[in-house]
C-alpha positions, 0 to 999 in steps of 0.5 A, a space after each residue: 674361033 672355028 675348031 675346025 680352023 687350027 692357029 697356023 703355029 702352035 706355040 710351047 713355054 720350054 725350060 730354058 735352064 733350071 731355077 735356082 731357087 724362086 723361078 725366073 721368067 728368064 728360065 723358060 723360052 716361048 717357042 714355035 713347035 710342029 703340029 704332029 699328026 694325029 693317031 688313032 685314039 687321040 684327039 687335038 686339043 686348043 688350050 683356052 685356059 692353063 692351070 699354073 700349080 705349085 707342084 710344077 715347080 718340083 718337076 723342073 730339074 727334079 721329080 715330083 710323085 707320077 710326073 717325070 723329070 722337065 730338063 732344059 728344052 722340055 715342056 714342064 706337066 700343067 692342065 688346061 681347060 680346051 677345045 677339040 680341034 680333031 678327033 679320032 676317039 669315040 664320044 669326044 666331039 670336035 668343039 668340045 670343051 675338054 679337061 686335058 694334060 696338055 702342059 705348057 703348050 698353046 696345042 697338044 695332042 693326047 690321048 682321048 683316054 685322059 680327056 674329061 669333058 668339062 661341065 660346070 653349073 650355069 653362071 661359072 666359068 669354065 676356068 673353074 675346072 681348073 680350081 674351085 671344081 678342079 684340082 686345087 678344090 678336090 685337094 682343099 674338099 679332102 683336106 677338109 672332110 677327111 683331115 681338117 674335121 672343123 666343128 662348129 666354133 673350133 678355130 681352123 687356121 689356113 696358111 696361103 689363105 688367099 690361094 687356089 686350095 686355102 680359099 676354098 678351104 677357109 670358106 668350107 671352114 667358115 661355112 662348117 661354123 668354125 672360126 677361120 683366121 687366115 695367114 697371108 703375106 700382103 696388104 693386098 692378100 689381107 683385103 680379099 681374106 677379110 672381103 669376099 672370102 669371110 675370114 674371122 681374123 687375118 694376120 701377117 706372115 713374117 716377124 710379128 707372125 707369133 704375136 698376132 696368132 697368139 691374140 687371134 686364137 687365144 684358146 690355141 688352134 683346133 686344125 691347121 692347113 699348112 701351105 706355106 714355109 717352115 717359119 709359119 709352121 714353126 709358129 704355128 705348131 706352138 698355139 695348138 690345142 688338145 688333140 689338133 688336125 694338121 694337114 701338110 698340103 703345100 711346102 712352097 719354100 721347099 720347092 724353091 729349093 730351101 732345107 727339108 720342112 720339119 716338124 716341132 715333135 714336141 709340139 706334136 706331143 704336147 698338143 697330142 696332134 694328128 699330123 697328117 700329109 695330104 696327096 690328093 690323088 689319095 682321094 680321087 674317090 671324092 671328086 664326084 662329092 666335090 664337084 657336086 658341093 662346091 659347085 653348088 655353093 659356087 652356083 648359090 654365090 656361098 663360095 667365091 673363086 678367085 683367079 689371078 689371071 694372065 693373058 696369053 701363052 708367053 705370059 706363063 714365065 712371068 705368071 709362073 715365077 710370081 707363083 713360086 714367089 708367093 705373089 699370086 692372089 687366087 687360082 693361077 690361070 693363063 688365058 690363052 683364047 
């Protein structure tokens, strides 16, 4: 599309009522919103791919870190890979592929401060920003190098394998010589865990979960990304060596609303553990290192990026709730172009 031709109603996804629970698509409507105009320093941006993240559930009705409270009518936080339609601040062009906070809209005007021009190597889409070099791939790059630690035959174990930030963990894993399992919730997810992302072993979240970690990591598990809900962490923290890393990276059954997570103490001492919580805007300093690494290993075909792809804007409800409901297979991203 010409940037200079601008869609003759922008559209918005607003919340329509708190979930309770796992999100419903019935909780959000698909809404027609003016254009407003466009001030001094900021830019007009045209969504061409949305991010949908775990963390955007525990903004609906409640806080999560920096990002306000979404009631009923408003628009729930989400970055978007887009394309400048206007511009009234210096160094940002108009038809530039643009990073910004847009949230769930179709257009957004925002400030051209907190607007990053998307670069990725020859051959990856510009999605990617949004995964493997975005967020989710800076959260999963941090948790490797500072929290994780894997050496070269240690067993790291990765919960939510097959999702944004655990796929990019277990490859890094894999490729720093340890042996990955991965944990996952469906025959579907298990087929790609033991594909195209090379995990040594892959086992079963639910009943038969303690059973078949016991016959994967026989000599116990050296670190441990948890993203997942208090029954595999519960497993998990009984099967850890001596002097294991644990990062606490994703709580997706608390965001749903289910009890508190806690942690087995006494796992934590017998194993003589390190526990550590991962927030990734503490690690903001590695983004250059991140980008630079996994975009080369993405360049090289070392790494792959899995997407679960939706198209178009009144896509996102049902996008967002098969998310929250632990469907999703890959970075979660609806195509609005």
């Amino acid at each position: 599309m010409d940037p200079q031709q601008q869609p003759s109603e922008p559209m918005a996804v607003v919340l329509a009522r708190v979930p309770d629970g796992v999100p419903t698509p019935e909780d959000f409507r698909v809404e027609h919103v003016a254009r407003g105009p466009l001030a001094d320093g900021q830019v007009r941006v045209a969504v061409r791919s949305l991010s949908l993240d775990p963390y955007q559930r525990s903004t609906l009705g409640g806080r999560h870190l920096g990002d306000a409270p979404v009631g009923p009518g408003d628009v729930p936080p989400g970055r978007s890979v887009g394309e400048v339609l206007e511009s009234q601040f210096p160094g940002i062009a108009v038809g530039q592929h643009v990073l910004a906070e847009t949230g769930w809209r179709s257009e957004a005007v925002v400030g051209g401060a907190g607007v990053t021009p998307v670069s990725v190597p020859d051959g990856v889409p510009l999605s990617a920003a949004l995964g493997a070099l975005g967020m989710p791939g800076l959260t999963a790059y941090a948790a490797h190098v500072r929290q994780l630690r894997p050496s070269a035959g240690e067993t790291v174990v990765i919960g939510s394998a097959t999702g944004g930030v655990g796929a990019v963990a277990g490859q890094l894993a894999r490729l720093a010589g340890a042996r990955t399992v991965g944990i996952v919730g469906s025959e579907e997810k298990a087929k790609l865990a033991d594909g195209p992302l090379g995990y040594d072993v892959v086992v079963r979240r639910g009943p038969g979960l303690a059973d078949e970690l016991a016959e994967a990591c026989p000599d116990g598990i050296d670190a441990y990304l948890h993203l997942g809900d208090q029954e595999t962490l519960d497993v998990v923290m009984e099967r850890l060596a001596i002097g294991a890393r644990v990062s606490l990276c994703g709580l997706m059954d608390q965001y749903n609303g289910s009890a508190p997570t806690r942690l087995r103490a006494g796992a934590v001492m017998a194993a003589r553990a390190e526990v550590v919580g991962m927030v990734v805007f503490d690690h903001a300093d590695l983004s250059a290192e991140h980008v630079a690494r996994v975009g080369e290993l993405l360049a090289s075909g070392e790494l792959v990026s899995l997407e679960d792809r939706y198209a178009g804007l009144d896509q996102t409800p049902a996008a967002f709730a098969r998310l929250m409901g632990g469907q999703n297979v890959g970075k979660v991203v609806v195509d609005l172009d």
